[in-house]
C-alpha positions as CSV (number, residue, x, y, z in Angstrom):
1,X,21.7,-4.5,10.3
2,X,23.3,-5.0,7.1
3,X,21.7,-7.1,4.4
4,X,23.9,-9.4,1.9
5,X,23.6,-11.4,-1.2
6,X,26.1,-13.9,-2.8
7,X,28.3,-13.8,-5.4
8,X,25.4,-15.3,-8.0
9,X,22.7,-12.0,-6.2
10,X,20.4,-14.8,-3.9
11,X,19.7,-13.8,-0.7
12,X,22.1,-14.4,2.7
13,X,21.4,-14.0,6.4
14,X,21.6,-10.8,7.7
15,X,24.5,-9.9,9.9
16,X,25.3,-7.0,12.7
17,X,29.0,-7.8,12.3
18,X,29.9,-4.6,11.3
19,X,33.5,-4.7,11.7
20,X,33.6,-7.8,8.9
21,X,32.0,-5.9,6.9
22,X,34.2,-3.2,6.7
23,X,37.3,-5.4,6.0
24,X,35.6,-7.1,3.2
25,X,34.5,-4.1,1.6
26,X,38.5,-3.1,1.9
27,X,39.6,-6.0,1.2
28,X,37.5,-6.0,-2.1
29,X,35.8,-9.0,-0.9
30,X,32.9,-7.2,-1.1
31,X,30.8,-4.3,-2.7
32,X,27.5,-2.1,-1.9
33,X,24.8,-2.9,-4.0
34,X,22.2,-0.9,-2.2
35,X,22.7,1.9,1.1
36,X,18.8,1.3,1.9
37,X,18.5,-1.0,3.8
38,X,22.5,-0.8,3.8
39,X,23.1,-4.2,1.3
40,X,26.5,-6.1,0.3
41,X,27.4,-8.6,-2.7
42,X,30.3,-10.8,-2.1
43,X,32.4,-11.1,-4.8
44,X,33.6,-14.8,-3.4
45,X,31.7,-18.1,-2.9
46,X,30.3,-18.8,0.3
47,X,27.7,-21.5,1.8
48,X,24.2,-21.3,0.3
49,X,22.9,-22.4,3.7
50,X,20.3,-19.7,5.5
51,X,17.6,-19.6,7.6
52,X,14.4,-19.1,7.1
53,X,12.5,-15.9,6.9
54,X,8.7,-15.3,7.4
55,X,7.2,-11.7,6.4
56,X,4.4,-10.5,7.9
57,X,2.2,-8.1,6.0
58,X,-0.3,-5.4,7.4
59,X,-2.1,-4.3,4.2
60,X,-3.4,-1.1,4.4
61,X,-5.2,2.0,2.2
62,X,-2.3,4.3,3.1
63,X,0.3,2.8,4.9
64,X,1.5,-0.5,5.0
65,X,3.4,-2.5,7.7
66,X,6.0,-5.1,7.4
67,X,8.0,-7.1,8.9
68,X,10.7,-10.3,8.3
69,X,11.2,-12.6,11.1
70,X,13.6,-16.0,11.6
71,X,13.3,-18.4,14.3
72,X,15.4,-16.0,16.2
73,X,14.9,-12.3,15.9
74,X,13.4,-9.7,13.8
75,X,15.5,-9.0,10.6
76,X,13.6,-6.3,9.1
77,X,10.7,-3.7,9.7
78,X,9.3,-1.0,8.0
79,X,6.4,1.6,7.3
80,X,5.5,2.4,3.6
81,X,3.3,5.3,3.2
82,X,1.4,4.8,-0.5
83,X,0.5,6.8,-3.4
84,X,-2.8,8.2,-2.8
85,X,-3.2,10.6,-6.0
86,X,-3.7,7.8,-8.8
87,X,-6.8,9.3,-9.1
88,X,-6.4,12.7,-9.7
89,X,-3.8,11.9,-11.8
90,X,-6.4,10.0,-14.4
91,X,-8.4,13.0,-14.0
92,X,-5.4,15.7,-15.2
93,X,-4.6,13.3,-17.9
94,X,-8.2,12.8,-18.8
95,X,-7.9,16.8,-18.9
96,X,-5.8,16.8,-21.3
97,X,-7.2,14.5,-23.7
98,X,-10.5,16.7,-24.0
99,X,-8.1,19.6,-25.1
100,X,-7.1,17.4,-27.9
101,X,-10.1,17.2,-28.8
102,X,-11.1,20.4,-29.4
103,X,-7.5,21.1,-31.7
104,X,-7.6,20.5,-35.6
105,X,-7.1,17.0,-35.7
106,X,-8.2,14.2,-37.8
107,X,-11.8,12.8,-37.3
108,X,-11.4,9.7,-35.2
109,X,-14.1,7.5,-35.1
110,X,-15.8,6.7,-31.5
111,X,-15.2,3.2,-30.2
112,X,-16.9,1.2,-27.6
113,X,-15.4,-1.9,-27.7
114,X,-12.6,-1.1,-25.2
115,X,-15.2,-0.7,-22.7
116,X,-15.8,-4.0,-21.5
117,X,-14.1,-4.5,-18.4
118,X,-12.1,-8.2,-18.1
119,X,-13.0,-10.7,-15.0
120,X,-11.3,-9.6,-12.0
121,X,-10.9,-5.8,-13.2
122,X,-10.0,-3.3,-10.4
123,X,-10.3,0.2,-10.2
124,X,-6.4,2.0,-11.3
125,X,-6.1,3.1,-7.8
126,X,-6.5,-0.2,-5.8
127,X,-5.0,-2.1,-9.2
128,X,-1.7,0.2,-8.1
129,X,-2.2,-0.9,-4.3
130,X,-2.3,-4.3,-4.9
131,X,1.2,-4.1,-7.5
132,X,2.6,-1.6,-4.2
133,X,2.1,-4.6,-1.9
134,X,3.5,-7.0,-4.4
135,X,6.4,-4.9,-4.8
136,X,7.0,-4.3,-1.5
137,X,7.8,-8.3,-0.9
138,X,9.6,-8.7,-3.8
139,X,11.6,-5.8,-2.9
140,X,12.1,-8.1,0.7
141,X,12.8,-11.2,-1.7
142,X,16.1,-9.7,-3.3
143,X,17.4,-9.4,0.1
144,X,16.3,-11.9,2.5
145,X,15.3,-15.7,2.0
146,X,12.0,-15.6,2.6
147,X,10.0,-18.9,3.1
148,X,7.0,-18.0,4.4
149,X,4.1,-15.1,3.7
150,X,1.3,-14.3,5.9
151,X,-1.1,-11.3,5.5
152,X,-3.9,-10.0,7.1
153,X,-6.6,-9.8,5.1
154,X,-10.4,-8.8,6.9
155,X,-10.4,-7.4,10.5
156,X,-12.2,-10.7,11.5
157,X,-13.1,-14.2,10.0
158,X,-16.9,-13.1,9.8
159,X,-17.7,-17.2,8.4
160,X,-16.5,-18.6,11.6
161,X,-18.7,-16.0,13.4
162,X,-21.5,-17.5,11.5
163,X,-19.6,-21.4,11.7
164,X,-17.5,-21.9,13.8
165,X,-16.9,-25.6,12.3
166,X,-16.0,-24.1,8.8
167,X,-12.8,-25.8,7.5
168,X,-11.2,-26.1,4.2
169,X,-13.0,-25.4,0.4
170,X,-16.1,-24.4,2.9
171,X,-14.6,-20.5,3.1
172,X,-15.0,-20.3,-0.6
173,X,-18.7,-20.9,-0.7
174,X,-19.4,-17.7,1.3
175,X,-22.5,-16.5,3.1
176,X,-24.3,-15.3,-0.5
177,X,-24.1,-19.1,-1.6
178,X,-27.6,-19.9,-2.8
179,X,-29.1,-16.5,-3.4
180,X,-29.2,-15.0,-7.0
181,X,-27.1,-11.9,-6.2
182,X,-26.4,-9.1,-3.6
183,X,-29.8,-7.6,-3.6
184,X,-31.6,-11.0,-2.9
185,X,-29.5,-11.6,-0.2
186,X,-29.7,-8.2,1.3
187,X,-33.5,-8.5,1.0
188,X,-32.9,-12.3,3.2
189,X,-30.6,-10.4,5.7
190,X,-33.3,-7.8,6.6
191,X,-36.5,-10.4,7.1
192,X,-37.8,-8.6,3.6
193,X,-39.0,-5.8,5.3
194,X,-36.8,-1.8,5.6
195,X,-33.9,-2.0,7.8
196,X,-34.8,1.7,8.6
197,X,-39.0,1.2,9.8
198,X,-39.7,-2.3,9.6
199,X,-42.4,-1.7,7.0
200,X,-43.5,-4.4,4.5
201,X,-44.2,-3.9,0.6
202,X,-42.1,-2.6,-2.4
203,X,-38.4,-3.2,-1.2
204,X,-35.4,-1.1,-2.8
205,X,-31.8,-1.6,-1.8
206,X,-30.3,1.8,-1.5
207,X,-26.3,2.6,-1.2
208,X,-24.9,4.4,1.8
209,X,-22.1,5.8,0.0
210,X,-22.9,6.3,-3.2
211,X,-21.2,4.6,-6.0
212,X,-20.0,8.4,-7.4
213,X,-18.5,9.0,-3.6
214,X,-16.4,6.0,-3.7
215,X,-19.5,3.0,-2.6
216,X,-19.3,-0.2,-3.3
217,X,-21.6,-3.2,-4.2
218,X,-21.1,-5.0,-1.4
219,X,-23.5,-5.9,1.3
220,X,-22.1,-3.8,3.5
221,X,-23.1,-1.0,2.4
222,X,-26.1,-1.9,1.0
223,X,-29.5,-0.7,2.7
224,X,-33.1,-2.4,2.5
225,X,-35.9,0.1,2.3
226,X,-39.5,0.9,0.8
227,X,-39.9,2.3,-2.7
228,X,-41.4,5.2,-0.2
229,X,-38.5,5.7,1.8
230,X,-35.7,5.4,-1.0
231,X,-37.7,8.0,-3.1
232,X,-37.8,10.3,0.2
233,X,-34.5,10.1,1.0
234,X,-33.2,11.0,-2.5
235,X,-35.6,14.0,-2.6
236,X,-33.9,14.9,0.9
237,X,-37.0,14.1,3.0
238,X,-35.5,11.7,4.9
239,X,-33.0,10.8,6.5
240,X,-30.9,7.2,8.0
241,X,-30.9,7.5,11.6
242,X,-27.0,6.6,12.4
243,X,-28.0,3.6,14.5
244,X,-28.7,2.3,11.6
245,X,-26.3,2.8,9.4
246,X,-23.6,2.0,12.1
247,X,-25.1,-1.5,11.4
248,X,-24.2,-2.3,8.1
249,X,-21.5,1.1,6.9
250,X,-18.6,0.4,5.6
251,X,-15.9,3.2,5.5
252,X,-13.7,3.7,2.4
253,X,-10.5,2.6,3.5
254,X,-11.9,-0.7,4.8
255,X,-13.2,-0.9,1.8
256,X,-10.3,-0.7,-0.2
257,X,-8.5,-2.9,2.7
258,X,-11.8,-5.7,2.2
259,X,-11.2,-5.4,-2.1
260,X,-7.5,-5.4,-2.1
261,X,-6.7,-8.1,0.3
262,X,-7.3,-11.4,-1.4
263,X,-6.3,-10.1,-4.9
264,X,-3.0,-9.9,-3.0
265,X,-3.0,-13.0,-1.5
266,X,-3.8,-14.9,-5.3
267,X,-1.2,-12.8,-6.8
268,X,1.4,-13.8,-4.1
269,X,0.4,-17.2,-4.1
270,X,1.8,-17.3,-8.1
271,X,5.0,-15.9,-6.8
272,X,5.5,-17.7,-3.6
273,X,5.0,-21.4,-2.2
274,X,3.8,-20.8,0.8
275,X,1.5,-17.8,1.7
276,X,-1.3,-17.9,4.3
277,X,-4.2,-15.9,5.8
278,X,-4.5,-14.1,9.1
279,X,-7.2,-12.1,10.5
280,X,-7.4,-8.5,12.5
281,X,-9.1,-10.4,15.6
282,X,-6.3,-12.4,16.4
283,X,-3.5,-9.5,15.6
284,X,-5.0,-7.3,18.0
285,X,-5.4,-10.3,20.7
286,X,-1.4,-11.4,20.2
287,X,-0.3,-7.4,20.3
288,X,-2.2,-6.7,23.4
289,X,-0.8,-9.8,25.1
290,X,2.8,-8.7,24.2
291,X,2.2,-5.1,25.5
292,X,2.6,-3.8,21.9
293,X,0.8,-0.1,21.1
294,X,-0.8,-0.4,18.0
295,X,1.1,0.7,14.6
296,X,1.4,-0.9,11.4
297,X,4.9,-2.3,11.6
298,X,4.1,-4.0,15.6
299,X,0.6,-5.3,13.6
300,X,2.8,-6.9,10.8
301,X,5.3,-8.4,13.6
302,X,2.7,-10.2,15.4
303,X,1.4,-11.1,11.7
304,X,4.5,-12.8,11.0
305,X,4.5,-15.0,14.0
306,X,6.6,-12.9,16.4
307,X,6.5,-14.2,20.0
308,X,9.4,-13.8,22.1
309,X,11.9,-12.8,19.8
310,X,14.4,-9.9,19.7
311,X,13.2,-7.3,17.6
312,X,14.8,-5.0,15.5
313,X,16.4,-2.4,17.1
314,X,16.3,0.2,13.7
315,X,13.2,0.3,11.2
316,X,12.7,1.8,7.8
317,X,10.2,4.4,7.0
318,X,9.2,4.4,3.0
319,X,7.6,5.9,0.7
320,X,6.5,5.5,-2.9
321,X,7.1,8.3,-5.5
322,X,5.6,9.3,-8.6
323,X,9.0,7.9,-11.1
324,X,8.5,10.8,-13.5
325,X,6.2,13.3,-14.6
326,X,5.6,13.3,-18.3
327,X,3.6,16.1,-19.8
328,X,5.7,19.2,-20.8
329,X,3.6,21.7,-20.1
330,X,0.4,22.6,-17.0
331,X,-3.0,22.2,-18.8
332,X,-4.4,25.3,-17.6
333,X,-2.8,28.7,-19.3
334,X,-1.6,31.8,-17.1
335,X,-2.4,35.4,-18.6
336,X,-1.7,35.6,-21.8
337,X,-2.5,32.0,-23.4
338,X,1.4,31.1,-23.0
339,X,1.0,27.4,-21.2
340,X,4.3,27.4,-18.8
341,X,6.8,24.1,-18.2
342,X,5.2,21.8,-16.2
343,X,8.5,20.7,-14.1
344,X,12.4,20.8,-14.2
345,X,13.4,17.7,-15.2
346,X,16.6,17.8,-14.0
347,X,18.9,20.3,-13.2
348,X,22.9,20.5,-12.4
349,X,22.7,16.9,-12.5
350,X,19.5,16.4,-9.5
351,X,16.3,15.1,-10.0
352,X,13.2,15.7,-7.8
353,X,13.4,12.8,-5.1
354,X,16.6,11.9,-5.4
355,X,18.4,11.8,-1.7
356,X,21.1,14.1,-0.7
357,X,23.4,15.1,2.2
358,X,23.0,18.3,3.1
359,X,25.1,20.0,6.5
360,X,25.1,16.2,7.5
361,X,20.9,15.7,7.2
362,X,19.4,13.6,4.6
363,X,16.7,14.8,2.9
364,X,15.3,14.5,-0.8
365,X,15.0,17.3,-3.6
366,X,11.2,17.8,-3.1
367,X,11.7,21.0,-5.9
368,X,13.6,21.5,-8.6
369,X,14.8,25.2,-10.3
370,X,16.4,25.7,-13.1
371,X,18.9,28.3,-11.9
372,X,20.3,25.4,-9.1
373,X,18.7,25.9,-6.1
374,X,16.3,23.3,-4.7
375,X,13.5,22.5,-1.9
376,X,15.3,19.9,0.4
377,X,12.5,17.8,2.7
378,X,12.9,14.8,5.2
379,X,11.2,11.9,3.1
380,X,8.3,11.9,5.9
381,X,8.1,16.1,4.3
382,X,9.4,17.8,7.6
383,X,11.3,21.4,6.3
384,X,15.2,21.0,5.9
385,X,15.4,24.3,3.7
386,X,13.8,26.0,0.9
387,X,16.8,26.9,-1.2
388,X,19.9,25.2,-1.3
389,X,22.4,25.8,-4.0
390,X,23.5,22.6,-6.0
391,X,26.9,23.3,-5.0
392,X,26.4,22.5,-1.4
393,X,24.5,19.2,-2.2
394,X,26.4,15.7,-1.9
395,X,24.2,12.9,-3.8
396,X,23.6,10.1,-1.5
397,X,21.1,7.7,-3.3
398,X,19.4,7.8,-6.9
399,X,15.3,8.9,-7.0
400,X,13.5,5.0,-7.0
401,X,9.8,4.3,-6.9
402,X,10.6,3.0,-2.7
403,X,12.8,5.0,-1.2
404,X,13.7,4.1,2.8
405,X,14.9,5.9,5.7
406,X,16.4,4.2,8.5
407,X,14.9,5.1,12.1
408,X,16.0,4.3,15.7
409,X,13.5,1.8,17.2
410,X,12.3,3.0,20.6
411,X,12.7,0.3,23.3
412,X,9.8,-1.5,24.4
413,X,8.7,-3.6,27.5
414,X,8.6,-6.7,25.1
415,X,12.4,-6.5,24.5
C-alpha cells in the first residue's frame, strides 16, 4: 500500500497502483516524503475528493492496536509496542538530583508550593501513554482522511450491567452517585459488614495492591474489613483467601487500561469531530463471529467497524524510542571515582535507532561505539549482528520517536 498526500500536504486515498507510482516519481510528478508506511507528495493539483476513513483503536498498557478502514477495505494496520521505562527514568534522574545536593552549591531554599497536583493530574507514565495514543492517530491523520474515531475503552459497559435502559448524560452519573466518596460506597457494596468474614463492627477499607506497588483508589481494589482483620493482616497474621480477592482485584495493566482510556477519548474529542466509545464485550463477540484469533491489531479492526471487508494484506509493527539521552555521564562511578560517558552520541554519522541496510536486512543501531562498529537489531530486538563496521552500513531511515516495520499479513479464513 502506498500512502499519498497533495500538493498543499492533506491526506489522499491510498493506492496499490504501484506501477503509477513509479512513473510519477520519474516523471517528477511526485516525491517520497516518508518510506514508513511508504508515503508520496504530488507536486501537481489533483481532486480533493476521498473517502472516508474510520480508525479503530485498541488501547493498551504495552501494546497498542490499530487499524484504518473505508467502506471498502482495510487501509492500514499496525502494532505499537510502548515505552514502559518512564519510570525508572524519573528515578535515575531523581538520582541525580540528590548528588547535586550534596556538591558545594548555593543554599536553595525548600519549596512546597509546586506540590499541589492540578485537576485531572496523571501519573508521568500513563500521562506519556495517553500523549503515545494521541500521537499514534495524529501520526494516521497526516496520511489518511480520517472521519471517524472509535476506541475501546473498559472490557465491558459495567452501567448497562447494572441498567440496562441507561441512555445518554445517564453514564456520566456513575454507580458512586449519591455516596460521599469511595469508602462510603465500598462500605454500601459489602452490606457494611467484611467482605472477607461477614463480621459486623469497626469497618476499614483496605487496598489489595498497595498504593507503593502500583494500587489504586478505585473500588476495585478496595477491600471492606474489621479494624481486627486489617490490623492482622498488616502484622502478617492473616491472610485474603483468593476467592475473595478474585471478586473485586484489579491487575495493573487493567488499571492503567481503566485510567487512561477516557483521558484519551476527551483529548481526542478536542482534536477530532467525531470519536466514539466501544466496549471489550462486544469486540470479543464480533472477532469470534469473524473467525479472528485474538491480537491487538484483529481487536482494533473489529473496533473500527470491520465486517466483511478486504483486509490488509501487509501490517506495521512499531515501536516508540527514547528521542535522546541527555546526561553526559552514568551516575554511579567505576573504580577509581572517574564517572565514564554515558552514551555515543553519534558516531561516523549513525545514531542509536536509526534504520540501516545491512547484507540486504533492516535493522536499527541498537549500540553505538566510538571506534565505528555498531550493535544492529530487528526493531522487534531479534540479533542481526554485534559488530558491524560503519562502512558496511547503508542509512535507510532517520532515528524518530515511532519507527515502523512493514510485515507480511498471514491469510485468514475471513479473507
Amino acid at each position: 500500500m502506498v500512502y499519498a498526500i497533495s500538493q498543499q500536504g492533506k491526506p489522499l486515498v491510498p493506492t496499490k497502483r504501484h506501477g503509477k507510482v513509479r512513473r510519477l516519481l520519474k516523471q517528477g510528478l511526485a516525491k517520497v516524503v516518508k518510506r514508513e508506511p511508504f508515503t508520496i507528495q504530488l507536486l501537481y493539483d489533483t481532486t480533493t475528493y476521498v473517502q472516508p476513513v474510520t480508525v479503530g483503536i485498541d488501547i493498551g498498557s504495552k501494546t497498542v492496536g490499530v487499524s484504518a478502514i473505508t467502506d471498502k477495505k482495510e487501509v492500514f494496520s499496525s502494532e505499537i509496542e510502548l515505552r514502559t521505562d518512564i519510570k525508572d527514568l524519573l528515578c535515575e534522574r531523581r538520582e541525580y538530583r540528590q548528588l547535586r545536593r550534596y556538591r558545594k552549591t548555593r543554599y536553595r531554599k525548600a519549596r512546597f508550593l509546586n506540590r499541589r497536583k492540578p485537576e485531572g493530574w496523571l501519573a508521568p507514565s500513563l500521562r506519556w501513554k495517553v500523549d503515545a495514543h494521541i500521537r499514534i492517530v495524529n501520526m494516521l491523520s497526516k496520511i489518511l482522511p480520517i472521519s471517524k474515531v472509535i476506541v475501546e475503552v473498559a472490557p465491558f459497559d459495567t452501567q448497562k450491567i447494572l441498567n440496562p435502559d441507561i441512555q445518554g448524560e445517564e453514564y456520566q452519573n456513575g454507580v458512586q452517585k449519591g455516596f460521599w466518596d469511595v469508602r462510603e460506597y465500598c462500605l454500601w457494596r459489602a452490606g457494611y459488614k467484611s467482605e472477607v468474614s461477614g463480621k459486623k463492627g469497626v469497618l476499614e477499607v483496605h487496598h489489595i495492591v498497595p498504593r507503593s506497588g502500583g494500587g489504586t483508589d478505585n473500588p476495585s481494589n478496595l477491600i471492606v474489613l474489621t479494624a481486627q482483620e486489617h490490623k492482622a493482616i498488616h502484622e502478617g497474621r492473616l491472610k485474603i483467601p483468593k476467592s475473595k480477592i478474585e471478586k473485586v482485584r484489579i491487575l495493573k495493566d487493567a488499571s492503567h487500561v481503566s485510567t487512561i482510556g477516557w483521558h484519551i477519548v476527551n483529548e481526542l474529542k478536542e482534536l477530532y469531530e467525531d470519536v466514539r466509545v466501544t466496549y471489550g464485550s462486544i469486540t470479543k463477540a464480533k472477532r469470534s463471529e469473524f473467525g479472528l484469533e485474538k491480537t491487538h491489531r484483529n481487536d482494533a479492526y473489529v473496533i473500527g467497524g470491520g465486517t466483511v471487508q478486504k483486509r490488509a494484506k501487509e501490517w506495521y509493527f512499531g515501536k516508540f524510542f527514547r528521542r535522546q539521552n541527555r546526561s553526559l555521564h552514568k551516575v554511579n562511578p567505576i573504580k577509581g571515582g572517574i564517572r565514564p560517558v554515558n552514551t555515543i552520541k553519534q558516531s561516523y554519522g549513525f545514531r542509536r535507532f536509526d534504520k540501516i541496510e545491512y547484507e540486504g536486512k533492516i535493522g536499527i543501531i541498537a549500540g553505538t561505539r566510538s571506534s565505528g562498529y555498531f550493535v544492529i537489531r530487528s526493531l522487534s530486538g531479534e540479533r542481526i549482528h554485534d559488530s558491524v563496521k560503519y562502512s558496511k552500513l547503508k542509512h535507510f531511515e532517520k532515528s524518530k520517536t515511532i519507527m515502523l516495520e512493514r510485515r507480511e499479513a498471514a491469510i485468514s479464513s475471513h479473507d
